[in-house]
N, C-alpha and C positions, 0 to 999 in steps of 0.2 A: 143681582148676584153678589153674595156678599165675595169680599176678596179680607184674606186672612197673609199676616205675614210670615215669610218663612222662617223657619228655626234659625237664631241667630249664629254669624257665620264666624270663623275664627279673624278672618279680616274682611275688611267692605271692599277690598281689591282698588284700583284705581279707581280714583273719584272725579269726577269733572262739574267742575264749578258751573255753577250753574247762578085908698080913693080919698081923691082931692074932693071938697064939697065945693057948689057955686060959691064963687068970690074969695074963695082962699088962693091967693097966687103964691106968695113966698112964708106960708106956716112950716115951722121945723115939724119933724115926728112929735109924731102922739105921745112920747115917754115924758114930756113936759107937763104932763098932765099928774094928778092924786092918784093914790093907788084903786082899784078896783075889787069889785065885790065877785070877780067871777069865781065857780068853784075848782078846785084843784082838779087836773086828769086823775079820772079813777087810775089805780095803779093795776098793772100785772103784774102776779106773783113772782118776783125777782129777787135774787142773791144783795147782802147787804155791799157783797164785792165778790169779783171774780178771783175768788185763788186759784184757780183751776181752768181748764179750756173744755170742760166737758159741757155738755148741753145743759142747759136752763131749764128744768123741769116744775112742771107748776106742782105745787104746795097749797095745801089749805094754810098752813101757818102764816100768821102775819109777819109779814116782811118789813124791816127798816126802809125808810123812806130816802135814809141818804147815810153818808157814812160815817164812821167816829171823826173824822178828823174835817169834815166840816162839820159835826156841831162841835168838837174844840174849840175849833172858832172860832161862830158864833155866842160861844158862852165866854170869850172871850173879849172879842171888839164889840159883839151887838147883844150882852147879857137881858138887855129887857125888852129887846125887838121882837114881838110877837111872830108867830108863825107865818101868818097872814100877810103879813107884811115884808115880811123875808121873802114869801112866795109869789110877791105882786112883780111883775117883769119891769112894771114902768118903775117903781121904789128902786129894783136893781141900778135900772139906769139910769136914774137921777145919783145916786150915791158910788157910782164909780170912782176908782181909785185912781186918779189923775196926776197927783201931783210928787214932790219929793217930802215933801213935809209928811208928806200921809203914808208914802211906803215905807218911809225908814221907820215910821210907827211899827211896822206890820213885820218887815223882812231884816235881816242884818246884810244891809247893805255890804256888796265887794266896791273897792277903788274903783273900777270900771264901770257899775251901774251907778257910782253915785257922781262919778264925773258927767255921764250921758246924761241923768235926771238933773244936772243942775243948768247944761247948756239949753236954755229958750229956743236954739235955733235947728231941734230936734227934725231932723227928717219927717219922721211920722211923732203925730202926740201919741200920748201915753192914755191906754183908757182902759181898764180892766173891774167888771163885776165884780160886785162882793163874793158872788159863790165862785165865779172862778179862781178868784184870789184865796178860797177856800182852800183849792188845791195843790196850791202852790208851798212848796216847801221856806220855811221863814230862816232856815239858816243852811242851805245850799244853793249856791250858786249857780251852782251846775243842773240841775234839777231839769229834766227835758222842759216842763212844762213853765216853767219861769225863764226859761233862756227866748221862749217864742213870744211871749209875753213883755220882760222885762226892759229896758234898752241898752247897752253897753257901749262902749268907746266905739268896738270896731264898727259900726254902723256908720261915720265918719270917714273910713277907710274907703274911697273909690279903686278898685281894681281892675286889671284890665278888661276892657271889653262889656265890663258893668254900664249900664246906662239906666238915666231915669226913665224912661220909654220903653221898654228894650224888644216889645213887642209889635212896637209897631202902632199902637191902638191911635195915636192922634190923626196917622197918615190914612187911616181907612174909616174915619169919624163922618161921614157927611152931615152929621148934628153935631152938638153938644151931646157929649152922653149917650149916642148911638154910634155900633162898632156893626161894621157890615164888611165883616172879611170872608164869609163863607157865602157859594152863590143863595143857599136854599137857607138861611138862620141868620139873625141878627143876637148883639146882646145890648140891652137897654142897660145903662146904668142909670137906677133911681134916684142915687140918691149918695152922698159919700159917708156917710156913718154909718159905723158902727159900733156895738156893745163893748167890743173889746177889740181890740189891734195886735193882730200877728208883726211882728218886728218886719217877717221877709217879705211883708205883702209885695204883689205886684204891682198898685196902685198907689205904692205909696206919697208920689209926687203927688195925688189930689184927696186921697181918702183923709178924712175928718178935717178937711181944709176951709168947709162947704164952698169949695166951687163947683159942685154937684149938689142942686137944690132940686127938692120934689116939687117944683112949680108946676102947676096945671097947665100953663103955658107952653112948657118946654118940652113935658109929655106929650101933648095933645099931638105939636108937632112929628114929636117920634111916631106916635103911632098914626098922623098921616101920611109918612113916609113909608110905615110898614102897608101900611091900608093900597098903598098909591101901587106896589110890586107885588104883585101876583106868586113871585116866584118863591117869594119869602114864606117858609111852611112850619118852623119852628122861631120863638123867641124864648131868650134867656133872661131872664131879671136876674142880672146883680147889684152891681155897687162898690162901697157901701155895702150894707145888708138891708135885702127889703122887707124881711122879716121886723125887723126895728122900727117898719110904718104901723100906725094904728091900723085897726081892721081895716075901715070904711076906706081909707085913703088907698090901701091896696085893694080892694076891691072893685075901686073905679077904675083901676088898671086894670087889672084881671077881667075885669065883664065889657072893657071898651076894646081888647085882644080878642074875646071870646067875641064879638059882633063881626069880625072879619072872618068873610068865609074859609079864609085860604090859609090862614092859620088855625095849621092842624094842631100841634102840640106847642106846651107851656112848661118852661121851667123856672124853677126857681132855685139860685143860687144859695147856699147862706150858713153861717157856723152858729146860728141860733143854738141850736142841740145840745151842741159842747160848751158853748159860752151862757149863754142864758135860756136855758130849757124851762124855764119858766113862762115864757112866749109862748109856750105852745099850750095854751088854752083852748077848753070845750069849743066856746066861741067861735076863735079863731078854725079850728079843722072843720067846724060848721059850716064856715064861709069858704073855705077852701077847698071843698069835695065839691062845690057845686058848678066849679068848675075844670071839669075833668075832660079831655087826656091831660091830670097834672104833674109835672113829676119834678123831684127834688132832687138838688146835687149837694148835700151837705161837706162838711169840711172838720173831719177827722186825723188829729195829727198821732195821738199816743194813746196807748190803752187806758193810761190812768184818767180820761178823758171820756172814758166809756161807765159811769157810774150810774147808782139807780135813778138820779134826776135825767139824767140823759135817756135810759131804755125806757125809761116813761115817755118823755116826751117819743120818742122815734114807733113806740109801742102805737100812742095813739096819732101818726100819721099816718102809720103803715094800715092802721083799724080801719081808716078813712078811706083805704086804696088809692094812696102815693106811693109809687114806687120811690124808693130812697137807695141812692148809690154814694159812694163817699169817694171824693178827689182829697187823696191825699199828698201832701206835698214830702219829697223825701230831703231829711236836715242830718246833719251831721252832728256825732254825738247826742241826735234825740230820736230817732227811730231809724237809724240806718245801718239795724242789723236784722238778722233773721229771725233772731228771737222774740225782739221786738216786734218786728212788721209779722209776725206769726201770731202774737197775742194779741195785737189791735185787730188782725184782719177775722180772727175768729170770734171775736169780741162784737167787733161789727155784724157777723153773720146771727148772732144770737139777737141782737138788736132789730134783727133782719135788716140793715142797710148792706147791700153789698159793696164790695168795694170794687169800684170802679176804674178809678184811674190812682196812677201811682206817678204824682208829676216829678220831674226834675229840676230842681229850684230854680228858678230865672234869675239870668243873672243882672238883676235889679241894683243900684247904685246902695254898697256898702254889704254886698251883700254875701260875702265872700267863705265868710267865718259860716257859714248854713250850708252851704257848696259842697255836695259829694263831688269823685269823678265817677262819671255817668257808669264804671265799671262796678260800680258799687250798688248801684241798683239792679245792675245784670246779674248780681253775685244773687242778689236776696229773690231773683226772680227764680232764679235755679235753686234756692233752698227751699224755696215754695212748690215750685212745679210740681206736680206724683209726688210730695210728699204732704198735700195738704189739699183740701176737696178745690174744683177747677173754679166754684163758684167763688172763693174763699180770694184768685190770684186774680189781681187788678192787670189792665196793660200799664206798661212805663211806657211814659211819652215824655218828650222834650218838646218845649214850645217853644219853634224855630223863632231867634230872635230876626228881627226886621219885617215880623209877619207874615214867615210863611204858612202857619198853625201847626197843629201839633204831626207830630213824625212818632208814630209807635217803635220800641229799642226793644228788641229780646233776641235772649242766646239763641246761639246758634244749634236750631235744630233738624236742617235741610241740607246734609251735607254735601250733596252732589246727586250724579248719576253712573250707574253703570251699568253701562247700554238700557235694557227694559228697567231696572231695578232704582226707583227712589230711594237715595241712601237716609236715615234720619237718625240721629243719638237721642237716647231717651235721656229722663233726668239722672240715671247713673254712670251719664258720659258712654254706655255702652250701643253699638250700632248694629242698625235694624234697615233690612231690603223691605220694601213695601212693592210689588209689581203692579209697575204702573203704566204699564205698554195697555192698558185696555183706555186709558186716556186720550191716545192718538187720535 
């Protein structure tokens, strides 16, 4: 029977609350390697950039492959780098932008990044692709996508209640590199590198430290732990980024998960997309369909993050049937308005990654200056709601520091009751009786 609600009242009346090869034990990733001959993902016909939030319609026209201000760049720092070469992922990450000598090349340094880039005794190191650094603005500071990226004094700054831990993950490790805080999922971390380094990571007391090595050793172990519980029916590869292992070394993981009956599904963590979409080679989606239920959590901060080397790559995961969801983290001053988080998440849906989760920054040591309060995500979730498709609104969660996992936060839509009648306010604050005495 369907039940309809009734015409909105003048008041709601009183409410009542209510893969490793044989004998490779400790080899770094595969990016140590010369660049390779694979061919580029064919491209779908896509915009050279999004000015607009309207749908992506395909085009016979040939489309720009990437946009004016990364080739400025390149005709700039890499005037006689061949295409080829630009597009090889492993060339990307050999030539990451590490150090201060090389970014004051590229950026005009603020007092604050260049005090952060001189101290050695950096929190997390500094490691950013050539095409990300692409995107990065070379005389703003401020620039969302160079504040997540670049390192500044206040990272230094412990705050209260900040911890290098803050989640808990060492207290629920019965490995090295295995996190078993949910009964029915684990997450494996692979490996502690990455292409490039978000400032707020949550890892950042081990990420590019390598004390997270992809030893065949240390794996095998994980996965006789996972093999040994039954009950364990999802695993998550993160890191690190496992995207950042050569094929074959992720493959031996992937197909040694896949021989365990009882793990149902596979995920994989990773900012590949955004950071080096380059990775995502014929190849690699080759190897990666064949082991399916696969599914991806990528890691989406800002629209300007959304360009046509990124909808290619996500183009051809999604061609492969990986579902792609994006966890995005919410930062202050870089996407924590509605306007913002309105162009990324529609940006996203064009990409077809949906947006998934909308986290609340952890409050990780130094981490203070990226810190909304948590009312600020409640604001952007209610400028979202009914005013933008339901697929388009991520949940906000807060990941309960000391490991209790994530706790979903949204406005208040459940007002109460009176007597039969569910009271609920839709997204214009206005209230609505649902009858809901057939519940009983």
């Amino acid at each position: 029977m369907h039940l309809e609600t009734r015409p909105k009242a003048a008041t709601c009346g009183k409410v009542v609350p209510t893969v490793l090869q044989a004998g490779d034990e400790d080899d770094p990733p595969d990016a140590t390697t010369g660049p390779t001959a694979a061919k580029p993902v064919r491209p779908a016909p896509i915009p050279q950039s999004f000015p607009s939030l309207h749908v992506v319609r395909p085009s016979r026209e040939k489309t720009a492959r990437t946009t004016a201000q990364t080739r400025q760049f390149r005709n700039r720092f890499y005037p006689a780098l061949p295409d080829k070469i630009w597009n090889d992922w492993r060339w990307q990450v050999q030539n990451r932008i590490r150090s201060l000598t090389q970014l004051e090349k590229m950026l005009n340094l603020s007092a604050d990044e260049r005090f952060a880039l001189a101290d050695s005794a950096s929190r997390l190191p500094v490691g950013i692709t050539p095409y990300y650094m692409s995107l990065i603005s070379a005389g703003d500071s401020s620039q969302p996508l160079r504040r997540t990226v670049v390192p500044t004094v206040f990272e230094f700054v412990t705050g209260p209640g900040e911890a290098d831990d803050p989640l808990g993950e060492e207290e629920q490790s019965p490995l090295p590199g295995l996190v078993h805080r949910y009964p029915d999922r684990v997450l494996l971390l692979v490996l502690d590198f990455c292409s490039t380094y978000c400032r707020y990571c949550t890892r950042s007391r081990v990420v590019g430290r390598g004390s997270i090595f992809p030893s065949r050793g240390r794996l095998e172990k994980a996965i006789d732990y996972i093999r040994s519980r039954p009950e364990i029916r999802d695993v998550l590869l993160s890191g690190g980024d496992p995207l950042t292992l050569g094929d074959d070394r992720l493959e031996w993981i992937l197909s040694r998960l896949r021989q365990i009956p009882h793990v149902e599904v596979i995920r994989i963590g990773t900012k590949v997309p955004a950071v080096l979409p380059q990775r995502i080679t014929p190849k690699l989606v080759r190897m990666l369909r064949k082991y399916h239920p696969l599914w991806m959590s990528l890691h989406f901060t800002h629209p300007d993050e959304c360009t046509p080397e990124a909808f290619r790559a996500c183009t051809a995961l999604a061609d492969a049937g990986i579902p792609l969801g994006s966890q995005t983290v919410l930062l202050k001053g870089i996407n924590d308005s509605v306007a913002v988080m309105k162009s990324l998440v529609h940006r996203l849906m064009q990409m077809r990654v949906r947006p998934y989760y909308l986290y609340q920054c952890d409050p990780i040591s130094g981490s203070a200056h990226f810190r909304t309060p948590v009312e600020a995500g409640l604001a952007i979730l209610r400028g979202l709601r009914g005013f933008t498709s339901g697929y388009a609104v991520p949940t906000y969660v807060v990941d309960s520091p000391g490991g209790g996992g994530k706790i979903p936060v949204s406005p208040e839509t459940v007002l109460g009751r009176d007597g039969e009648d569910l009271l609920l306010k839709n997204h214009h604050g206005n209230c609505f009786r649902y009858p809901d005495g057939a519940a009983d």
